[in-house]
DRENDO-1510 file (C-alpha; in Angstrom, 1 decimal, always signed):
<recs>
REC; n; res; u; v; w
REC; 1; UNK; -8.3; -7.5; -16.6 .
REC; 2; UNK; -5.8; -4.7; -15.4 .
REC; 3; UNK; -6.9; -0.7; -16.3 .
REC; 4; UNK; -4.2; +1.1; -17.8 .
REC; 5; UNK; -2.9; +4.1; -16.1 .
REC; 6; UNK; -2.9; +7.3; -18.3 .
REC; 7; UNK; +1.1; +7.5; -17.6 .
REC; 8; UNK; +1.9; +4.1; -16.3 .
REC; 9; UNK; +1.8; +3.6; -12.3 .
REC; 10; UNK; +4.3; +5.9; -11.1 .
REC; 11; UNK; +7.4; +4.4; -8.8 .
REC; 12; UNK; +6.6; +4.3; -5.3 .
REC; 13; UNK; +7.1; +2.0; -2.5 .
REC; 14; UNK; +5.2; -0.9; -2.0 .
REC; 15; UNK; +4.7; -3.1; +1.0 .
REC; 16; UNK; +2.9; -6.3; +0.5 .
REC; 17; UNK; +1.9; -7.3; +3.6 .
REC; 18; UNK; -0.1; -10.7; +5.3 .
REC; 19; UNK; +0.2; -13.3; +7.4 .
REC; 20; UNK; +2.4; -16.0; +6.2 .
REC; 21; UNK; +1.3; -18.1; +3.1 .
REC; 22; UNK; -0.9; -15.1; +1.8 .
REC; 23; UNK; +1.3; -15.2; -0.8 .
REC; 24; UNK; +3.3; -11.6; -0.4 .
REC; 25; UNK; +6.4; -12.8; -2.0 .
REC; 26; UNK; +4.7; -14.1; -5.0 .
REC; 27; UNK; +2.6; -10.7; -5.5 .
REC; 28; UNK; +5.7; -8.7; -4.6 .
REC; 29; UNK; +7.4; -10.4; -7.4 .
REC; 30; UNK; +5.0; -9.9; -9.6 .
REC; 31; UNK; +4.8; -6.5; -9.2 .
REC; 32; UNK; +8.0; -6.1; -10.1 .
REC; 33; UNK; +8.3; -7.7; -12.7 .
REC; 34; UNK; +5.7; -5.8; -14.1 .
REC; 35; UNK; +6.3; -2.7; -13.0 .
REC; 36; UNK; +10.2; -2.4; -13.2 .
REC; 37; UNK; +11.1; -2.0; -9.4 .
REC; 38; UNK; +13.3; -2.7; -7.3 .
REC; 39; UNK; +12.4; -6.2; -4.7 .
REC; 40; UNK; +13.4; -6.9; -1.0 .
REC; 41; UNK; +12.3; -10.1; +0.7 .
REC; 42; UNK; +11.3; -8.7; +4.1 .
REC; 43; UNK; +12.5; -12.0; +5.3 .
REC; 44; UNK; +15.7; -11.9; +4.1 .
REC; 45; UNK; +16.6; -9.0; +6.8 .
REC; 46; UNK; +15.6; -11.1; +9.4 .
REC; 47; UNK; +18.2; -11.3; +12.5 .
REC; 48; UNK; +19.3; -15.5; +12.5 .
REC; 49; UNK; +18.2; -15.5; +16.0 .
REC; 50; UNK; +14.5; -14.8; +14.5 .
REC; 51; UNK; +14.6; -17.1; +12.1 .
REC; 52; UNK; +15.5; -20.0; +14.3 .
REC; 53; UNK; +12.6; -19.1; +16.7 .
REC; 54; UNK; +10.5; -19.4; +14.4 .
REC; 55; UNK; +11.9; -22.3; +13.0 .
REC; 56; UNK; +11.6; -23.9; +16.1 .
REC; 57; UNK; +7.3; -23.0; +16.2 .
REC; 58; UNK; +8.2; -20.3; +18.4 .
REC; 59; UNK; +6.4; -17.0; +17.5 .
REC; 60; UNK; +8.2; -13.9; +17.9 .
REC; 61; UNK; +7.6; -10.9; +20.1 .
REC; 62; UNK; +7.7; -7.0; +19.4 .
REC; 63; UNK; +11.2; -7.1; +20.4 .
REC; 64; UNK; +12.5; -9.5; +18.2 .
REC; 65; UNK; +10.9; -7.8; +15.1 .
REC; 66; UNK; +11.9; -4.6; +16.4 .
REC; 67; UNK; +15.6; -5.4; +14.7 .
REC; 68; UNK; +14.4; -6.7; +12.0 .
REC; 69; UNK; +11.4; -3.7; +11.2 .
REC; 70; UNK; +14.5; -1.1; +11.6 .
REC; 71; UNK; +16.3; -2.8; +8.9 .
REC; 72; UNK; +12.8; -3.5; +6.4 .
REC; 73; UNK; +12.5; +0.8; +6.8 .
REC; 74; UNK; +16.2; +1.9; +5.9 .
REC; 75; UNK; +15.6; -0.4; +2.3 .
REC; 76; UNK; +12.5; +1.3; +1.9 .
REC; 77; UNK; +14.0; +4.8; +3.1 .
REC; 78; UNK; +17.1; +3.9; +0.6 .
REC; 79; UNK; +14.6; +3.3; -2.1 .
REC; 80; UNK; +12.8; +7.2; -1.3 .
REC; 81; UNK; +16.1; +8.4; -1.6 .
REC; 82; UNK; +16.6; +6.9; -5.2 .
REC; 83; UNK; +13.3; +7.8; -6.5 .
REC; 84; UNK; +12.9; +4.7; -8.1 .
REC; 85; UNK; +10.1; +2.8; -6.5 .
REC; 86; UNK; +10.4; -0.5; -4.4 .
REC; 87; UNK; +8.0; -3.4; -3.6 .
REC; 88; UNK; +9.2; -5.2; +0.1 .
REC; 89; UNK; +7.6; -8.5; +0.9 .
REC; 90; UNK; +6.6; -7.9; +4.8 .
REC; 91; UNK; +4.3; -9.1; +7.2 .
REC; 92; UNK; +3.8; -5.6; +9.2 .
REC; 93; UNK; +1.1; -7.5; +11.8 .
REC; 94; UNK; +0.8; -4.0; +13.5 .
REC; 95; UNK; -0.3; -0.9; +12.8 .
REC; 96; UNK; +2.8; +0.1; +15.3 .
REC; 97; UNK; +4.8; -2.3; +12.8 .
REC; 98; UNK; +3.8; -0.3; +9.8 .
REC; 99; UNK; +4.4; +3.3; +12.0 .
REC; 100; UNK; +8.1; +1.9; +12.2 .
REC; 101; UNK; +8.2; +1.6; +8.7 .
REC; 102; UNK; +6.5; +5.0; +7.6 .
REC; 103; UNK; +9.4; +6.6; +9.9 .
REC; 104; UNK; +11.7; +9.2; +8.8 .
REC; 105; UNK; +8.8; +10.7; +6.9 .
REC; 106; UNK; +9.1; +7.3; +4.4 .
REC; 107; UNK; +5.5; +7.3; +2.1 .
REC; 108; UNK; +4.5; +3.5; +2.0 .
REC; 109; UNK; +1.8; +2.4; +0.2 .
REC; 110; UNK; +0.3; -0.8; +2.1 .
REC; 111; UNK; -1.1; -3.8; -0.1 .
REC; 112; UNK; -3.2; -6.4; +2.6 .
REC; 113; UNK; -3.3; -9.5; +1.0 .
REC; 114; UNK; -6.5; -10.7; +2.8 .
REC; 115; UNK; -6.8; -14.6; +2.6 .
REC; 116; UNK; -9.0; -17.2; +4.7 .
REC; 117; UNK; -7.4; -19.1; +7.3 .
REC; 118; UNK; -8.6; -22.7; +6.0 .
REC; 119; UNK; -6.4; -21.3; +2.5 .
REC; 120; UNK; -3.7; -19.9; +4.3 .
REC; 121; UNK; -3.2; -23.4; +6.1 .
REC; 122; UNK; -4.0; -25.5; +2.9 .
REC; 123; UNK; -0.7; -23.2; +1.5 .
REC; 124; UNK; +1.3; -23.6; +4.5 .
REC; 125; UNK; +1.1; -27.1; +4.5 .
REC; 126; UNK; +2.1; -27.1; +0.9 .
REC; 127; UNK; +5.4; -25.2; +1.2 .
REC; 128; UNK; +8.7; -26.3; +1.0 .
REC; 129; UNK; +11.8; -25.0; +2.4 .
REC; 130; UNK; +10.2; -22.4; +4.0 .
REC; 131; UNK; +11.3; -21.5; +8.0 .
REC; 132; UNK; +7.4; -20.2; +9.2 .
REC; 133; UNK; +5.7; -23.8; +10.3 .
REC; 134; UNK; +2.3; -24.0; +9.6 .
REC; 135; UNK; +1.3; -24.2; +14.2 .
REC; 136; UNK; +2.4; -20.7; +13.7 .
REC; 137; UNK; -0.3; -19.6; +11.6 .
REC; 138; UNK; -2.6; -19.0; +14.5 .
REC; 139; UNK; -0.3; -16.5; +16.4 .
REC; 140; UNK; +0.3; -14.4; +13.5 .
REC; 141; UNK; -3.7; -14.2; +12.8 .
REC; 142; UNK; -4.0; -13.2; +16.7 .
REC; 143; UNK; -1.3; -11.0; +16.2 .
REC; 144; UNK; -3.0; -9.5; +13.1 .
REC; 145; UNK; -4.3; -5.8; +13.3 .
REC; 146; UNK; -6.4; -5.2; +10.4 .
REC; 147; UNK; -5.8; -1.7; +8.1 .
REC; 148; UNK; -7.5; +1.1; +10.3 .
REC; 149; UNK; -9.1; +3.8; +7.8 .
REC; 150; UNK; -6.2; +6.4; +9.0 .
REC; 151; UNK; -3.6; +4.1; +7.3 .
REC; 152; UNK; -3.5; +4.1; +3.5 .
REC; 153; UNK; -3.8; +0.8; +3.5 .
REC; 154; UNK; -5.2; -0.9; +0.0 .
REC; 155; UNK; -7.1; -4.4; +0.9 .
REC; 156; UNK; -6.9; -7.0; -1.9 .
REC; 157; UNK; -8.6; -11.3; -1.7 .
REC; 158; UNK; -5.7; -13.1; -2.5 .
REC; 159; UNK; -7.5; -16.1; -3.2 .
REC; 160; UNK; -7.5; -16.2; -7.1 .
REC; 161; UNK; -4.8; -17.6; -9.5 .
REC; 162; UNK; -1.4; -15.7; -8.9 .
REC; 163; UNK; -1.6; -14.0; -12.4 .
REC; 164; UNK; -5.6; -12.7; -11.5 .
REC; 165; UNK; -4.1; -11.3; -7.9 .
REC; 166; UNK; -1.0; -10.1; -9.7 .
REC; 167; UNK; -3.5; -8.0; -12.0 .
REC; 168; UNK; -5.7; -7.1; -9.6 .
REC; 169; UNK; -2.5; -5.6; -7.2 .
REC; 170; UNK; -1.6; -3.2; -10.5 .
REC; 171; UNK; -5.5; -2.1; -10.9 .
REC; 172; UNK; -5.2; -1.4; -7.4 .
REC; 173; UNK; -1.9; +0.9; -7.6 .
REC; 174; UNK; -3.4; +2.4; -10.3 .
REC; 175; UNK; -7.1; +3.1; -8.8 .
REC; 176; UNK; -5.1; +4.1; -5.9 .
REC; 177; UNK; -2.5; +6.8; -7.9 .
REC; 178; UNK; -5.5; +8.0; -9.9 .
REC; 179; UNK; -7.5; +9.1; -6.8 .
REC; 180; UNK; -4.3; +10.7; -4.8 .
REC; 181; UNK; -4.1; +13.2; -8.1 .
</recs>
């Protein structure tokens, strides 16, 4: 059951963030469709070359991302600029992942969408048309640095119904909004 804010959940930006098949697209979308923002698919602004390396069950390396993070912060810095809020689908492993993408003094909420592994391979196995193979799954876990308590990072089990997460992601926001007043 989602809480209501006393003024609605005020635009910011958003980073859903997971391993692949937590389901950070789905919950991204969902958030803005609730909430009015603006959407980027993190891996939409992947380079080519990263997409067929990992097409191809090959994981990628800080380097690769590095591109790729560069061009997941200037939509979220473009967003700031607008004032209008904006929820980015986006792994962000790393905390040195998620530094790149606070750069340029950019203020990110982070929403971990914590999931089992035995789930996240059950969904991995389950998608279609999707470039991330499901042999992958392991590197990104081992690659996986979970939300330090200097990082405003809010943790939310993604294992629920879609609409249930969805919910619980606003409640969240809106917990999280409350307590920064």
């Amino acid at each position: 059951m989602t809480q209501s804010c006393p003024n609605g959940v005020m635009p910011r930006l958003v980073v859903v963030m997971g391993v692949s098949g937590s389901g950070k697209t789905l919950v991204a979308e969902g958030l803005c469709s609730q909430l009015g923002w603006p959407f980027k698919e993190g891996d939409d602004l992947h380079p080519a070359h990263n997409i067929a390396k990992m097409s191809s069950g090959e994981p990628l390396t800080d380097e690769d991302r590095l591109p790729w993070l560069e061009k997941c912060r200037e939509w979220l810095a473009e967003r700031a600029r607008d004032g209008r809020g904006g929820v980015l689908a986006c792994s962000a492993l790393k905390g040195v992942y998620r530094d790149i993408l606070r750069q340029e003094g950019v203020d990110v909420t982070f929403l971990f969408l914590r999931v089992p592994r035995d789930e996240l391979e059950r969904r991995l196995k389950g998608r279609k048309r999707h470039f991330m193979p499901v042999t992958l799954l392991d590197s990104q876990l081992e690659t996986l640095e979970a939300p330090s308590e200097q990082e405003h990072i809010l943790v939310l089990d993604a294992v629920d119904h879609p609409t249930e997460v969805i919910a619980k992601a606003v409640d969240l926001l809106c917990q999280d909004q409350e307590s920064r007043r």
